[in-house]
C-alpha beads as a LAMMPS data file, in Angstrom:
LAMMPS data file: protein, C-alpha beads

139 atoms
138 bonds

1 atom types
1 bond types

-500.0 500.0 xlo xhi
-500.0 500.0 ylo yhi
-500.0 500.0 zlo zhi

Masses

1 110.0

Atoms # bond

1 1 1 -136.490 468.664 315.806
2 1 1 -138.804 471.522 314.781
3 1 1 -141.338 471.659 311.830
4 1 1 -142.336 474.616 310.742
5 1 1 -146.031 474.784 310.254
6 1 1 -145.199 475.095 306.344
7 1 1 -143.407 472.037 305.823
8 1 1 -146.440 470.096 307.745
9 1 1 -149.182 471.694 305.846
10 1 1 -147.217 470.075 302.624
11 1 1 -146.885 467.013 303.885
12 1 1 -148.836 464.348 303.089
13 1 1 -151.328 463.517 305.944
14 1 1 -150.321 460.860 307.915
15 1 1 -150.780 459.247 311.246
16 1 1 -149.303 456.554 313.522
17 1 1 -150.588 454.727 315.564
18 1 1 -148.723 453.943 319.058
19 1 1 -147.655 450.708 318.388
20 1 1 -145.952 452.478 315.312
21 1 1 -144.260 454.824 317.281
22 1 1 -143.493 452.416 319.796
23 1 1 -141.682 450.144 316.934
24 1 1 -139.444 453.457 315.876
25 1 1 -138.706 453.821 319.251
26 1 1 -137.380 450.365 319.285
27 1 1 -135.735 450.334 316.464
28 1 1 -133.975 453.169 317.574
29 1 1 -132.954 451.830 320.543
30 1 1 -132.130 448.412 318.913
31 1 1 -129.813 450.742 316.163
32 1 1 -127.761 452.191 318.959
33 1 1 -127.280 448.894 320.677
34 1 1 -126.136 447.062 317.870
35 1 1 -125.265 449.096 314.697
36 1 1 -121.246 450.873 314.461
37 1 1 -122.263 453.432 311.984
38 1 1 -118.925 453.899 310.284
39 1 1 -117.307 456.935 309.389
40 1 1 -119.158 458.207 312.839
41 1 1 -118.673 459.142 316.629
42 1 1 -120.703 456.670 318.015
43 1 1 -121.125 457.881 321.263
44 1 1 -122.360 461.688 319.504
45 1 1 -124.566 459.571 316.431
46 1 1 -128.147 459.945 316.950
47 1 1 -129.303 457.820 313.633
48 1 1 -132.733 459.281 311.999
49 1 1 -135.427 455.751 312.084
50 1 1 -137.897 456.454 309.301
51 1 1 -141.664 455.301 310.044
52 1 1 -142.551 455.781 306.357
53 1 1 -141.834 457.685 303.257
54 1 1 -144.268 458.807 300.040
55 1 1 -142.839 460.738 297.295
56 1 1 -140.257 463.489 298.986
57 1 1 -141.517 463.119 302.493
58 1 1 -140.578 461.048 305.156
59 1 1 -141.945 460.688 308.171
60 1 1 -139.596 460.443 311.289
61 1 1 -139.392 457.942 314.383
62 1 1 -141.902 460.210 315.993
63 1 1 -144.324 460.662 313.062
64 1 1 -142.831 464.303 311.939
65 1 1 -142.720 464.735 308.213
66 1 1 -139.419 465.445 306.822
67 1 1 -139.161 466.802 303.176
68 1 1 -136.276 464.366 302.024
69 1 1 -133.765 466.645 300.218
70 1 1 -131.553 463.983 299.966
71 1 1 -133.020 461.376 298.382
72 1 1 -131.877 459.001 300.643
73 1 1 -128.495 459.103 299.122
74 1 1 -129.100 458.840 295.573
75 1 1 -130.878 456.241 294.879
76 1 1 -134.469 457.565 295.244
77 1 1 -134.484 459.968 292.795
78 1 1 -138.306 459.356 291.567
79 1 1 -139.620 459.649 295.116
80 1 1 -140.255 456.960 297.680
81 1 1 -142.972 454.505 296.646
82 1 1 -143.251 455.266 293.280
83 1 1 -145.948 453.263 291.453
84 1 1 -143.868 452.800 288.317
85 1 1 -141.222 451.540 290.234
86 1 1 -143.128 449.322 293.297
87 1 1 -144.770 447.748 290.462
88 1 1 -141.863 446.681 288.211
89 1 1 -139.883 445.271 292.073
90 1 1 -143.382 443.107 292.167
91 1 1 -143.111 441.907 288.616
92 1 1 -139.566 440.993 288.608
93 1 1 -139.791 439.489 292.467
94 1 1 -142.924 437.222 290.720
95 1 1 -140.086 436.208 287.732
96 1 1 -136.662 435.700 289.778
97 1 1 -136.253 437.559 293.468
98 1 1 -132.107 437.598 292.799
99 1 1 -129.618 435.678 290.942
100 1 1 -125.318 435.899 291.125
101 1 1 -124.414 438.257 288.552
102 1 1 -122.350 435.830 286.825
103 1 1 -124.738 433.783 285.758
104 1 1 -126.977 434.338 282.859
105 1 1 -130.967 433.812 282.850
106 1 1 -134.059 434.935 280.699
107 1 1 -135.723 435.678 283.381
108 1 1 -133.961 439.273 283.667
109 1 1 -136.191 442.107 283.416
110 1 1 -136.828 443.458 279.724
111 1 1 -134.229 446.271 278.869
112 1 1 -136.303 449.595 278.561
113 1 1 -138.577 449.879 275.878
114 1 1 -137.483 446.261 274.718
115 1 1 -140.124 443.753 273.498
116 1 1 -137.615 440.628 274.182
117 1 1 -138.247 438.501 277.304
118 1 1 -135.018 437.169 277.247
119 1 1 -132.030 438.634 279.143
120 1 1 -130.168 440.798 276.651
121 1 1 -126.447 439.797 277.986
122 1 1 -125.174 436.529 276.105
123 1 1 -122.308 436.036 277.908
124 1 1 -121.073 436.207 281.218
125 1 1 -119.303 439.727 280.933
126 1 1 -119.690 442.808 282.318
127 1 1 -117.828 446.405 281.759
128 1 1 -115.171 448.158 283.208
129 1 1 -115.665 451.602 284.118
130 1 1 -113.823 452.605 280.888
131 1 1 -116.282 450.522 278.436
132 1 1 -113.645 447.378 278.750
133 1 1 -114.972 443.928 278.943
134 1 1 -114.319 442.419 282.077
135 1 1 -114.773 438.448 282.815
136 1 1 -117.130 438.149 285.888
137 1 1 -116.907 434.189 286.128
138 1 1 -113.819 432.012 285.664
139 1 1 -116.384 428.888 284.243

Bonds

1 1 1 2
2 1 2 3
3 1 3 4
4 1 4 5
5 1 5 6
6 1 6 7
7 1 7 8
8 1 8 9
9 1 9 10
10 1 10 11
11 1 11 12
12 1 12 13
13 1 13 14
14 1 14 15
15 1 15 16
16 1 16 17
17 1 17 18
18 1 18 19
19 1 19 20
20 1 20 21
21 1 21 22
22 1 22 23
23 1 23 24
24 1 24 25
25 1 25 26
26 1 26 27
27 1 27 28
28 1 28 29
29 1 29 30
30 1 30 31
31 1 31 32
32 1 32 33
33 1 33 34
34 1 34 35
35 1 35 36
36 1 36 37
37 1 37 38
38 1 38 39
39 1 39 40
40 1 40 41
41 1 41 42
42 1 42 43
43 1 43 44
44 1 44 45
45 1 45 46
46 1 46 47
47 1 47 48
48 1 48 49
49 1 49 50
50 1 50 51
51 1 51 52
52 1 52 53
53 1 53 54
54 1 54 55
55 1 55 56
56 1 56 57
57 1 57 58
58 1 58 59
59 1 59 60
60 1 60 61
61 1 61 62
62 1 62 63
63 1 63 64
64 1 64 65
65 1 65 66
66 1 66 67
67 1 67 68
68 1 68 69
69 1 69 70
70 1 70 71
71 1 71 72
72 1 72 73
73 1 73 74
74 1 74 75
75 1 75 76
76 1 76 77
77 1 77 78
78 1 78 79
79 1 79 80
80 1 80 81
81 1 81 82
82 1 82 83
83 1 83 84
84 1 84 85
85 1 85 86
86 1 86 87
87 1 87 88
88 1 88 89
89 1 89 90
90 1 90 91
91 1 91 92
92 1 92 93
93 1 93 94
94 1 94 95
95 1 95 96
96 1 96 97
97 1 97 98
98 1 98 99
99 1 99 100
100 1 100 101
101 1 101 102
102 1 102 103
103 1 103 104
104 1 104 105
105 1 105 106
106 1 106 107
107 1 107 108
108 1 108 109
109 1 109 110
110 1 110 111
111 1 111 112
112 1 112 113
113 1 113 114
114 1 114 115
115 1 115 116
116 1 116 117
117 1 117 118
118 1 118 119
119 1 119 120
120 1 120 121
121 1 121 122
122 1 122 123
123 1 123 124
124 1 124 125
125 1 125 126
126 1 126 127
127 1 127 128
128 1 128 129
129 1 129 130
130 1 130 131
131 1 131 132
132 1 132 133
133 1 133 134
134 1 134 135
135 1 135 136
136 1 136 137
137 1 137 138
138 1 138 139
């Protein structure tokens, strides 16, 4: 893979040591060894290993940057690493790491803009895609 002088000078500056690269390398290897990508020739798949990621830039198993136009499917819409959003994973690891979603705790993380440390669902429902109430628990 090629990156055009451009795309590096935007990057942020980062480097790896050889133990790093050494661990992408690995991982790599460990990937094709024991991963069945689905939905994939396996034989043709060469799967991207990410040493690190900051805002829209990743950095690949061989420490090139990569300006992530994808946002890693969707869900990293506000960048890798964002402060706003490491911080509020530490706060709510600190209160409760995970919890079934049928069961009901106050130690949920306060609904945007909310002053209320309890958990704002009362009961143990959830919606359908259509706005329909939709038991999640048969207690």
């Amino acid at each position: 893979m090629t990156v055009t002088p451009t795309a590096a000078a935007l990057a942020p500056h980062r480097e790896f040591t050889s133990e790093e690269l050494e661990a992408g390398r690995s991982a790599y290897a460990l990937d094709r060894q024991h991963v069945f990508h689905s939905w994939s020739a396996q034989e043709t798949l060469s799967p991207l290993t990410v040493l690190d990621a900051e805002g829209s830039w990743i950095w690949d198993g061989e420490g090139l940057p990569l300006l992530d136009l994808t946002s890693q499917l969707i869900y990293t819409n506000v960048g890798h690493k964002h402060p706003a959003v490491v911080q509020a994973i530490r706060d709510q690891a600190e209160k409760l790491c995970t919890v079934a979603l049928s069961t009901p705790t106050t130690r949920a993380p306060k609904p945007h803009g909310s002053s209320s440390s309890a958990c704002p669902r009362t009961s143990a429902t959830s919606s359908s895609p259509q706005g329909e109430p939709t038991p999640m628990s048969t207690r």
